[in-house]
C-alpha positions in Angstrom: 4.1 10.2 -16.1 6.3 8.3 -13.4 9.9 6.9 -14.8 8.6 3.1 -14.5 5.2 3.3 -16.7 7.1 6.2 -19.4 9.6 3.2 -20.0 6.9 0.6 -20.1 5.5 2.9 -22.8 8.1 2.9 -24.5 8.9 -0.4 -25.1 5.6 -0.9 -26.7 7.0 0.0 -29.9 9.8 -2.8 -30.1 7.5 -5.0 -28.6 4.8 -4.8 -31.7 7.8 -5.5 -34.3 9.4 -8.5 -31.9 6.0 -9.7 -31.7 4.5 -10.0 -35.3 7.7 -11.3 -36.9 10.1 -13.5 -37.6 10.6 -15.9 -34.5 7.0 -16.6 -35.0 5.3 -16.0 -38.0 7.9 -15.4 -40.8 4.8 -15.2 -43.1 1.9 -13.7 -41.0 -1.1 -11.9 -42.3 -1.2 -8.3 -42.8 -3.6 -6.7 -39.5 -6.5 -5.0 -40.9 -7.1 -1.6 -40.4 -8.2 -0.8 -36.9 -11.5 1.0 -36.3 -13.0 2.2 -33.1 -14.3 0.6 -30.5 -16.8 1.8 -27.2 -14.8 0.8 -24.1 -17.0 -1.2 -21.3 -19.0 0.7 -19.4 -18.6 -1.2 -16.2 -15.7 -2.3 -14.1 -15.5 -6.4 -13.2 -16.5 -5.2 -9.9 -19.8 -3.9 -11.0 -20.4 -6.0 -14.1 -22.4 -8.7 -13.0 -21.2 -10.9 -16.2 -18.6 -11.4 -13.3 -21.0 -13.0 -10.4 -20.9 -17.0 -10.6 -24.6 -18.3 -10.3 -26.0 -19.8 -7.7 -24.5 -24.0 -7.1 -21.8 -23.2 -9.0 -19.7 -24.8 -6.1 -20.6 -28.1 -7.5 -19.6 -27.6 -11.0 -15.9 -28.9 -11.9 -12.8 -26.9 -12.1 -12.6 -25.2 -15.8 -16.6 -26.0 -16.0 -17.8 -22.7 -18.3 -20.2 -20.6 -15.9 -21.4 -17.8 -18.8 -20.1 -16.5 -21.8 -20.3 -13.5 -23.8 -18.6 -12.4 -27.0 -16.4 -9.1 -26.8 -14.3 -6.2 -28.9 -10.8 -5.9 -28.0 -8.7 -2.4 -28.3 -7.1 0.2 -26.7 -7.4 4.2 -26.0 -10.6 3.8 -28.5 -9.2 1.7 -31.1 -9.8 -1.9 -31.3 -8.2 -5.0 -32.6 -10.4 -6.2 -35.1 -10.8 -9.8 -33.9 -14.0 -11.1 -31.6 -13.0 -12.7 -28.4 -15.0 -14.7 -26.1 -14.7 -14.3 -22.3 -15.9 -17.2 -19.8 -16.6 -17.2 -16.4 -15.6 -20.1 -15.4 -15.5 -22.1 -11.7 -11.9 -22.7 -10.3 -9.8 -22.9 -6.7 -8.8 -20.7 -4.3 -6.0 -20.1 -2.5 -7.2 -22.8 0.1 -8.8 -25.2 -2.1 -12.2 -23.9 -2.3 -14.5 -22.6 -4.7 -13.8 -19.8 -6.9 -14.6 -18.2 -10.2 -13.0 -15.9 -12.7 -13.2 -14.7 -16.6 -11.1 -15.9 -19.4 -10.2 -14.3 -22.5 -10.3 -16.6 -25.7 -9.1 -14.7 -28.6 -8.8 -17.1 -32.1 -6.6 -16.2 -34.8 -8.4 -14.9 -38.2 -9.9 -17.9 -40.0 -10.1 -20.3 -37.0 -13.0 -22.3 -36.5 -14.4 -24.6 -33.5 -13.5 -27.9 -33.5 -10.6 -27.4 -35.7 -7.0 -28.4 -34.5 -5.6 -25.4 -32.1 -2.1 -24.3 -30.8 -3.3 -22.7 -27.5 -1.1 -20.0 -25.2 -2.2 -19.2 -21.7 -1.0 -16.2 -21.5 0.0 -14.1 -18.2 -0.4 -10.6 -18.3 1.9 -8.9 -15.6 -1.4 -6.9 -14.3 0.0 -6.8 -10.8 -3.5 -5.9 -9.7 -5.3 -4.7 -6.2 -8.1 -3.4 -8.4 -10.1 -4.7 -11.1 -9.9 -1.9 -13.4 -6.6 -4.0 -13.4 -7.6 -7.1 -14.9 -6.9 -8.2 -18.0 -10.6 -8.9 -19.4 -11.4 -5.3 -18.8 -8.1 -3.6 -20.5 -8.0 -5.9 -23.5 -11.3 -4.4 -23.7 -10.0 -0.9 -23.9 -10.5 -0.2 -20.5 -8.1 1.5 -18.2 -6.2 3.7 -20.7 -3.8 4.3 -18.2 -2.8 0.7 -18.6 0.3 0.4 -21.5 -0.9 -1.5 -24.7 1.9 -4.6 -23.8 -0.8 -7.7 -24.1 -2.7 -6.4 -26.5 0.7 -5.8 -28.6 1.6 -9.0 -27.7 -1.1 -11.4 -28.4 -1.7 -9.7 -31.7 1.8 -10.9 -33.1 0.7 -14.4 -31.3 -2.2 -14.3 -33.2 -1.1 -13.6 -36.6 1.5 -16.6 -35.8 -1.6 -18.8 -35.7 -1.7 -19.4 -32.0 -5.5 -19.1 -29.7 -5.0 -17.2 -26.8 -6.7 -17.6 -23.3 -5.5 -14.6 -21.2 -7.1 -15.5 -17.5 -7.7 -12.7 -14.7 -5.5 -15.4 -12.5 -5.6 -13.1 -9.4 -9.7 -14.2 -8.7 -12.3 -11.8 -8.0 -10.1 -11.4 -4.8 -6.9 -9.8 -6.3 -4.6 -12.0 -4.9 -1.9 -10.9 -6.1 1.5 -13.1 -6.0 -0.9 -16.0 -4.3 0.8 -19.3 -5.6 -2.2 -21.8 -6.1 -4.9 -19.8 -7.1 -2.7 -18.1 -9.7 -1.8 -21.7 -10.5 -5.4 -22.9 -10.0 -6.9 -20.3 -12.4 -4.1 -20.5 -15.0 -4.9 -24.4 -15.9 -8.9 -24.0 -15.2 -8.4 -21.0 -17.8 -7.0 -23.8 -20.4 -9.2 -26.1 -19.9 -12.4 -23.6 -20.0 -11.1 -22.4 -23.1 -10.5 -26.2 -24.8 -14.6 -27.0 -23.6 -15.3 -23.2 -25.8 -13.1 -24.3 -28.6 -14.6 -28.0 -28.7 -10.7 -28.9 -28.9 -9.3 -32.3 -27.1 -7.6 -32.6 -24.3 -4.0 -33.4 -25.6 -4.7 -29.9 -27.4 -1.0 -28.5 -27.2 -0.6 -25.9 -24.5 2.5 -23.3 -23.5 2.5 -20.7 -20.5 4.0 -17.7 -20.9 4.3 -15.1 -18.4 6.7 -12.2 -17.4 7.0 -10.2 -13.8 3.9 -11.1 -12.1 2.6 -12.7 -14.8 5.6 -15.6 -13.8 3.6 -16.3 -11.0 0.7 -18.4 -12.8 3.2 -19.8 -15.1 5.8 -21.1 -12.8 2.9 -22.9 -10.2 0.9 -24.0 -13.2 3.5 -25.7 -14.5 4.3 -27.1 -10.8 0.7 -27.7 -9.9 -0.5 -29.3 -13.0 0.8 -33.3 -13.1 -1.5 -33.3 -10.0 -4.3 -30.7 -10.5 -4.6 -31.3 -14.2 -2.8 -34.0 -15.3 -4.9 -34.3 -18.8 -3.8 -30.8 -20.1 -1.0 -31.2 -22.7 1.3 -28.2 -21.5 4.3 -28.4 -24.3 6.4 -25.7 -22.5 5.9 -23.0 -19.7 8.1 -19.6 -20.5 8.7 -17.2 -17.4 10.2 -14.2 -17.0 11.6 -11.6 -14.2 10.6 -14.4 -12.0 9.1 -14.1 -8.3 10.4 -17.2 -6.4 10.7 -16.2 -2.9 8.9 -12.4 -1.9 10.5 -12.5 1.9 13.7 -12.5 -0.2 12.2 -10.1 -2.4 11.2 -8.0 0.1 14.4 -7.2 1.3 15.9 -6.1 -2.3 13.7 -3.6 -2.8 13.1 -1.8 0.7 14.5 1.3 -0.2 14.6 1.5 -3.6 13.8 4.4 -6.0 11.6 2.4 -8.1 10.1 -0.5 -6.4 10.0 0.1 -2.8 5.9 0.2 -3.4 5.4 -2.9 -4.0 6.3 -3.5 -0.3 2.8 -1.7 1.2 0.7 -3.5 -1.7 2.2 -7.0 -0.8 1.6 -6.1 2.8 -1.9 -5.4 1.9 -3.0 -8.6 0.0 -0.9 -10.6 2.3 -3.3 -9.5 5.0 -6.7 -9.9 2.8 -5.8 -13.6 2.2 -4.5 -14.9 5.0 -6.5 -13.0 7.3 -3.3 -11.0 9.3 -4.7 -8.0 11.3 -1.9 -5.4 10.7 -3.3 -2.7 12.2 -1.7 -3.0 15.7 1.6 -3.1 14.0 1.5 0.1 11.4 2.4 2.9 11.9 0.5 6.0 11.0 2.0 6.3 7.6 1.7 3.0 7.1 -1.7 3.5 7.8 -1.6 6.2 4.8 -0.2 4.7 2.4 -1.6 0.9 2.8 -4.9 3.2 2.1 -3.6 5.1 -1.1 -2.5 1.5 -2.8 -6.0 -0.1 -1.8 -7.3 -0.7 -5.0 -4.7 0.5 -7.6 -2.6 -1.3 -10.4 0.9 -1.5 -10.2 2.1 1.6 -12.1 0.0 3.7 -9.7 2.2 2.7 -6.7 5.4 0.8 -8.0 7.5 3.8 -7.8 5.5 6.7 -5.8 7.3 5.9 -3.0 11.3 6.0 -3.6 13.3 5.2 -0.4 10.2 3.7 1.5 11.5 0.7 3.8 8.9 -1.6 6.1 10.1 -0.4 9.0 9.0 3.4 8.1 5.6 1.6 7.6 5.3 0.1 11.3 5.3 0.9 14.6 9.3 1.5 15.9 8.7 -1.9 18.3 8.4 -4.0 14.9 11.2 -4.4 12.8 10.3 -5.3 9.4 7.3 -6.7 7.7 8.9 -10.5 8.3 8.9 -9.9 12.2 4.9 -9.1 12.2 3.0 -12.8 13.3 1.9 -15.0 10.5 4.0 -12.8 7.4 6.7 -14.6 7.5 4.3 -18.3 7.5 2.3 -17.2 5.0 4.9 -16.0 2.4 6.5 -19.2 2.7 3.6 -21.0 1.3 4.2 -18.8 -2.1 8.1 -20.3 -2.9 8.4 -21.1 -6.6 9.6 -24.8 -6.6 7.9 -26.2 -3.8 4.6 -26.9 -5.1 5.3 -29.9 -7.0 8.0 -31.2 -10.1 6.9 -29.6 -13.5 6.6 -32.5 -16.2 7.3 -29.8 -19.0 10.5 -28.1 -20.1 10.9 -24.4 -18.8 12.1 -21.6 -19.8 13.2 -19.1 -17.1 14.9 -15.5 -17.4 16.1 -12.6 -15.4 17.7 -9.5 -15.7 20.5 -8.5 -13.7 21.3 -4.3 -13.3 22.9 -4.0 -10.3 25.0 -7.4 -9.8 21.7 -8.2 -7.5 19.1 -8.5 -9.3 17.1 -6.3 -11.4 15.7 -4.0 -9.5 13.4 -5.8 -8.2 13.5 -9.7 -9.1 16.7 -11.8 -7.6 18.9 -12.9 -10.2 20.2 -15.9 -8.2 17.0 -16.8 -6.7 15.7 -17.7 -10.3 19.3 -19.3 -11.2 18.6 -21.1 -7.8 15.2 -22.3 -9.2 16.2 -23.5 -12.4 19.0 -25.2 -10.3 16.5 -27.2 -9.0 14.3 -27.8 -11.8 17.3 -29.5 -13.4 18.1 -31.5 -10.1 14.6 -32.9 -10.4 15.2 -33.7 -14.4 12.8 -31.0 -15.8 14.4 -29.8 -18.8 15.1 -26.1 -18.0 16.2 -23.2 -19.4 18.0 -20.6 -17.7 19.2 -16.3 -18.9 20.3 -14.0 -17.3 20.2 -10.2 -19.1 23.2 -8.7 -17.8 22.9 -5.0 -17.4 19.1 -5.3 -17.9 16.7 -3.9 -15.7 13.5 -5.9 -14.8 11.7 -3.5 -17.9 14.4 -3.2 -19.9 14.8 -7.2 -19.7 11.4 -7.8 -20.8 12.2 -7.4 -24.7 15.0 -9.9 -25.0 13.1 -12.4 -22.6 10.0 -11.7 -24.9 11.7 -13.2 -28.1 13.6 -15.8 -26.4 10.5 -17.2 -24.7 8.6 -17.2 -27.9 11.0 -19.1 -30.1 11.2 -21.1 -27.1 7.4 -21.8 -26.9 7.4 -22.2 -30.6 10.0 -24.5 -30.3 7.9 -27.0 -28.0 4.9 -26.5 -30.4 6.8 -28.1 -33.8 8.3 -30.7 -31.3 11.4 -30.1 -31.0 13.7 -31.8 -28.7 13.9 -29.3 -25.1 17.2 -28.2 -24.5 18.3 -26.8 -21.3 20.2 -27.4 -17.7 23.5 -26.9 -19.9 23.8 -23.3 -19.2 
């Protein structure tokens, strides 16, 4: 077991305690026993619950395209609560047609058309495979995959809250893409408000850590214009991505993180159509073929010390210098999509005076900067000596009491700190 997924692991533990008490649910139900359940037998990429029917184009964004009703669990053992995925027509990356799957998990007793406290919640999946995604994990697939969202949204649960946990990469994987991570996010909500026959004015919070950030932060920027009937009450992000060319940079080299740097290269090239081939070099050519189609423990840290240049041809010299990188990441910059009309809640870790590890501690300090600038009520911590893992647990319980916060209407604090 590499260093980054044992500590992952291990954080599990805290993470069920910080998540089924106190800041939440001071008096939450007792779980029932858990009992076993038969993993799916198909990936998303051969389960044709996944394939949007034919004319689906026309349908609006969040329109339900199928539903089915699911176990959740892990390693064999479920969560004894019924969820309900939808398929569900939103936008890509370039504005067209799209569809993904929801996953709408009520808390015990709920009942349609009753009033609902609803979380879109981000899993950090990091994914360029859908054995990745989150509606096939909560479903006990992917053992390999740490039991963090199922942990999670079981405390969220028992604190009375519905959850709608999207796969807001697409069908496509696009992982770190800025609208269609936004796109699917708020189609998610509403797909999951037509399921739950709730209103529109429904309260709604994001929550997202790592790359689950990514949906939150341009969710929250993207919705007074793509979705301006949703009521978000808060969006929570964590170890936030603002700028990858920045990003890119921090972690070329690094013992932990530098492979992120071929899988970014790869889905870079996938959605924006960059041939990289000229430029590689032939172990770039290697390992852009071992990440094809892996999740993010699989590649994060196999590759300590790997820069971009080692990755292209000596004539190159880094991944920003190849033609159309350097365009194309800049249409993926947290806080240039639009002014979020909800309060935020942004955190950080920083290790290494840097960052931590692998997020920029004064690129999110930069963002929330700007946030305030533009009079969105923002939050901002930093987690000194905290590593982008490490940093997960106290970002956890301050984004929940934060979220909570917004849900009992409390007055947003923020931009004083």
């Amino acid at each position: 077991m590499r260093p980054l997924f044992r500590s992952i692991v291990t954080l599990t533990a805290v993470l069920g305690a910080a998540a089924s008490v106190s800041v939440l649910a001071p008096s939450a139900p007792a779980a029932p026993s858990p009992t076993p359940v038969a993993a799916p037998s198909q990936l998303p990429s051969e389960d044709p619950f996944y394939d949007a029917p034919a004319g689906f184009e026309s349908r609006s964004p969040g329109s339900a395209l199928r539903t089915r009703q699911v176990g959740l669990g892990w390693r064999g053992t479920d969560v004894p609560i019924t969820a309900t995925q939808i398929l569900y027509r939103t936008t890509d990356e370039f504005g067209g047609p799209a569809s993904t799957v929801t996953t709408v998990i009520s808390p015990p007793g709920a009942r349609a058309g009753t009033p609902r406290r609803v979380i879109s919640y981000h899993s950090f999946y990091d994914a360029l495979g859908s054995q990745c995604d989150p509606s096939y994990t909560l479903r006990g697939g992917n053992a390999k995959e740490a039991p963090i969202d199922i942990t999670l949204i079981s405390g969220l649960l028992a604190a009375g809250y519905t959850v709608a946990a999207p796969d807001y990469e697409g069908k496509g994987l696009r992982w770190t893409m800025a609208r269609e991570s936004g796109y699917a996010a708020l189609d998610g909500v509403r797909a999951a408000l037509g399921h739950l026959r709730a209103p529109a004015r429904t309260p709604v919070g994001l929550f997202g850590y790592s790359g689950g950030s990514v949906p939150t932060g341009f969710g929250a920027e993207l919705a007074p214009r793509y979705a301006p009937e949703l009521n978000i009450v808060g969006a929570a992000a964590g170890g936030v991505l603002v700028n990858p060319a920045n990003n890119l940079g921090y972690v070329n080299g690094s013992e932990n993180w530098a492979g992120v740097i071929p899988a970014l290269m790869a889905v870079y090239a996938e959605t924006y159509r960059i041939d990289l081939r000229p430029y590689l070099s032939l172990k770039g050519t290697q390992v852009l073929r071992q990440v094809a189609g892996e999740c993010i423990e699989a590649f994060a840290d196999k590759y300590p010390g790997l820069t971009d240049h080692q990755l292209l041809v000596p004539s190159v010299s880094g991944l920003l210098a190849v033609p159309g990188v350097r365009q194309a990441i800049s249409q993926n910059v947290m806080g240039t999509l639009g002014k979020p009309r909800t309060p935020m809640m942004l955190g950080v870790g920083n290790s290494d005076g840097t960052g931590d590890g692998v997020m920029l501690t004064a690129d999110v300090a930069r963002l929330a900067g700007s946030y305030c600038a533009r009079g969105v009520p923002t939050t901002f911590s930093e987690y000194r000596g905290a590593n982008h893992t490490r940093a997960f647990i106290p970002w956890s319980a301050e984004a929940l009491g934060f979220l909570d916060r917004r849900f009992t209407g409390q007055p947003a604090q923020g931009c004083g700190r």
